[in-house]
C-alpha positions as CSV (number, residue, x, y, z in Angstrom):
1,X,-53.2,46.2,-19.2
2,X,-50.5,47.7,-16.1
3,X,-47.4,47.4,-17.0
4,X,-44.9,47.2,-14.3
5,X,-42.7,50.3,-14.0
6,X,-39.0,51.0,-13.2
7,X,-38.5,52.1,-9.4
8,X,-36.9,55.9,-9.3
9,X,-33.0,55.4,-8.7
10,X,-31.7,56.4,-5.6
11,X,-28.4,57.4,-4.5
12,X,-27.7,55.7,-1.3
13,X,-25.5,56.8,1.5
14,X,-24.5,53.8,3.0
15,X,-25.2,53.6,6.9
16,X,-23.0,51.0,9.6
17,X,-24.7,49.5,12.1
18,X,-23.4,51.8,15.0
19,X,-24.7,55.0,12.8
20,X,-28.1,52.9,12.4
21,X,-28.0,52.0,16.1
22,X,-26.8,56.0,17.1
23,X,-30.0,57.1,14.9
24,X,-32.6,54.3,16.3
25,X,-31.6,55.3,20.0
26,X,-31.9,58.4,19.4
27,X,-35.2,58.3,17.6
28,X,-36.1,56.5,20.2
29,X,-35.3,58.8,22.9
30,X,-37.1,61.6,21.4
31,X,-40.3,59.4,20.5
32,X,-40.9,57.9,24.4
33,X,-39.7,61.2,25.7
34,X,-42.1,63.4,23.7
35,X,-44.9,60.9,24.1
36,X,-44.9,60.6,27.5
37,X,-44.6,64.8,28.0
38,X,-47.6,64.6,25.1
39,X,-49.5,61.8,27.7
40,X,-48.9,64.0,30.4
41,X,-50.0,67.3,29.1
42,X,-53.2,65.6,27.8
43,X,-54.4,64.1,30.8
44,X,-53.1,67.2,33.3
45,X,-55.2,69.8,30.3
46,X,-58.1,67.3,30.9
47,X,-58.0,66.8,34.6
48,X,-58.1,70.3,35.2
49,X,-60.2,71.8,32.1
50,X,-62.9,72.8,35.1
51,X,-60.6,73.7,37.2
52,X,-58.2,76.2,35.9
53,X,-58.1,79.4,33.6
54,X,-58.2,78.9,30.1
55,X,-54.6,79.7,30.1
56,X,-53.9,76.5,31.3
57,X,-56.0,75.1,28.7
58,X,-54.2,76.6,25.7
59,X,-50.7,76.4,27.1
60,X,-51.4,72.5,27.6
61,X,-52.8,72.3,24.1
62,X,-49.9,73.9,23.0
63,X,-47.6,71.9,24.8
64,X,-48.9,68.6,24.2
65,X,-49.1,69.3,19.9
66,X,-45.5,70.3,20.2
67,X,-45.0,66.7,22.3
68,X,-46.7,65.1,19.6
69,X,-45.0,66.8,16.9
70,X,-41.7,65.9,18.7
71,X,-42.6,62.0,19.0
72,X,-43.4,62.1,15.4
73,X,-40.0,63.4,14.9
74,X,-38.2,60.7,16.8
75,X,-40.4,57.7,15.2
76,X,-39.6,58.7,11.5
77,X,-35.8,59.0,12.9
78,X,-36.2,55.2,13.5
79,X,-37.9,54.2,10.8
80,X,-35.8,55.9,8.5
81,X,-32.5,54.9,9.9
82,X,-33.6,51.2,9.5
83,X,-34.9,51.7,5.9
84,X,-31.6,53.1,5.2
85,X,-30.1,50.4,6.8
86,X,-32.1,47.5,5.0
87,X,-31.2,49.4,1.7
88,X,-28.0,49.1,2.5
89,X,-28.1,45.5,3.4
90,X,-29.8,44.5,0.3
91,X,-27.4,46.5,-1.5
92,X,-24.5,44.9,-0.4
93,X,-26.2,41.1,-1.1
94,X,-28.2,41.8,-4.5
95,X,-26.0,44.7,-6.2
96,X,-23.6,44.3,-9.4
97,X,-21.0,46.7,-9.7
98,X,-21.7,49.2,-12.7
99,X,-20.0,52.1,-14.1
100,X,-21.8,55.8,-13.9
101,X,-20.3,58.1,-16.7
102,X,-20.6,62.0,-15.4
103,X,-22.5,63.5,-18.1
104,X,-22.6,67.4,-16.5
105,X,-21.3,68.6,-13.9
106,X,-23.1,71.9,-12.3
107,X,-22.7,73.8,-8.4
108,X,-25.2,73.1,-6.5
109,X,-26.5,75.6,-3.2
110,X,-24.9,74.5,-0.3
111,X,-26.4,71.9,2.3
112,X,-27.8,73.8,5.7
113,X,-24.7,73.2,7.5
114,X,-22.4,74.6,4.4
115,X,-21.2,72.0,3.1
116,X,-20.3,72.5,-0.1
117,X,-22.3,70.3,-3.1
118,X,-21.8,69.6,-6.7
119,X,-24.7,68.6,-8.9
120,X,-23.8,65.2,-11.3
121,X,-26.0,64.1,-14.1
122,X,-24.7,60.8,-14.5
123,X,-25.7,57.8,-16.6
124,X,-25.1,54.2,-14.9
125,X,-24.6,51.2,-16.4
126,X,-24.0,47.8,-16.1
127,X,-25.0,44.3,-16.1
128,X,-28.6,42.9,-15.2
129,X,-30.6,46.0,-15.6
130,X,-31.6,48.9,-18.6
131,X,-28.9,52.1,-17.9
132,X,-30.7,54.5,-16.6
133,X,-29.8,58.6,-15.9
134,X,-30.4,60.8,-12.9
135,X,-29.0,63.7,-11.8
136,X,-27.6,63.9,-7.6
137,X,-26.1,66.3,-6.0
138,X,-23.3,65.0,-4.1
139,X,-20.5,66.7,-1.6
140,X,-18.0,68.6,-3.3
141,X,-14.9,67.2,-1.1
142,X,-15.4,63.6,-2.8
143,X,-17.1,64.6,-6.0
144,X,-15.4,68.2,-6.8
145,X,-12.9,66.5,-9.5
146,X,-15.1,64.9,-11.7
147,X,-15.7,66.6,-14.7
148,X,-17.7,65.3,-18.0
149,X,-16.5,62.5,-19.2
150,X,-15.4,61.2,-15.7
151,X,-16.3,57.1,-15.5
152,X,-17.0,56.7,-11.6
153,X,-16.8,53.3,-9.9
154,X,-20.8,52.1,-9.3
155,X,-22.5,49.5,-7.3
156,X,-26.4,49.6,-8.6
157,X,-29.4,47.1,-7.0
158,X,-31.1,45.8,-10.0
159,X,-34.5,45.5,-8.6
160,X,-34.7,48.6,-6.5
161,X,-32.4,50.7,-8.7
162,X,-30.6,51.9,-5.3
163,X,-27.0,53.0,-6.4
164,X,-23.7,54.3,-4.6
165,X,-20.6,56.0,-6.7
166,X,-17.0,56.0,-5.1
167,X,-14.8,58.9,-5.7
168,X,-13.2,59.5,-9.1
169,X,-10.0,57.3,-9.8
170,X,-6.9,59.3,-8.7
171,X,-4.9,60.8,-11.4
172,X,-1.3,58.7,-12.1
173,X,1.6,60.6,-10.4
174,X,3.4,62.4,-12.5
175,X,6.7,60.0,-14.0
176,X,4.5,56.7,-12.7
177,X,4.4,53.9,-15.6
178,X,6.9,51.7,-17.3
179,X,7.9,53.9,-19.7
């Protein structure tokens, strides 16, 4: 008997349109550009295989994987930029807001440009789906406040377990209240 399991939650960066679009074009730049150098170095190796030393053989070899390599590049750009996007979308129309309660807080190595990243174990929760912990590590700009304990503002897909967390609540200014 199968029994149906849980999708793996995953923290979602959600993308505009005109990031989406930025990403697609560019994708899509890289995959026709590539595929037609890859098109032209295959049939230019194979017109002249007879021809020509077998330098020209390897170098077109060489220069038509790294084509193909680079078209494989672009295509994944677009199809990941609209998955992001659809992920958003759904998102936006199926999520319920939740609440995701920092449970540790640890550094985390920083990302290849260096930024700076803080590593959250965090337990959401909310209405229409079984709480459910995963640890993310997040930028430290937005996320460097939170300590244990720290209830973050969620929004959480019930079906595909896709989350986002805002920044922590602002602290009150100091002499703010009725009192």
């Amino acid at each position: 008997m199968a029994t149906a399991r849980a999708h793996e939650p995953i923290l979602l960066d959600p993308k505009g349109p005109v990031i989406t679009a930025v990403a697609c074009t560019v994708g899509a730049v890289l995959f026709l550009g590539a595929g037609g150098a890859f098109g032209y170095a295959v049939i230019r190796t194979a017109a002249d295989l007879g021809e020509t030393s077998r330098g020209w053989v390897w170098a077109g070899a060489g220069f038509a994987l790294a084509a193909a390599f680079i078209a494989c590049v672009g295509l994944s750009t677009v199809l990941g930029a609209r998955a992001e996007r659809r992920a958003t979308l759904q998102l936006a129309a199926l999520g319920v807001d939740a609440t995701a309660l920092v449970l540790a807080v640890a550094s985390a190595p920083p990302t290849n440009d260096y930024s700076h990243q803080v590593r959250l174990l965090m337990r959401i929760s909310g209405p229409g789906f079984e709480p459910f912990e995963c640890a993310n590590e997040v930028p430290k700009y937005r996320f460097g406040s939170a300590t244990q304990g720290t209830v973050l503002p969620a929004r959480v897909n019930p079906v595909s377990r896709a989350f986002t967390i805002d920044r922590p609540p602002a602290p009150p200014a100091p002499g703010a209240g009725g009192a």
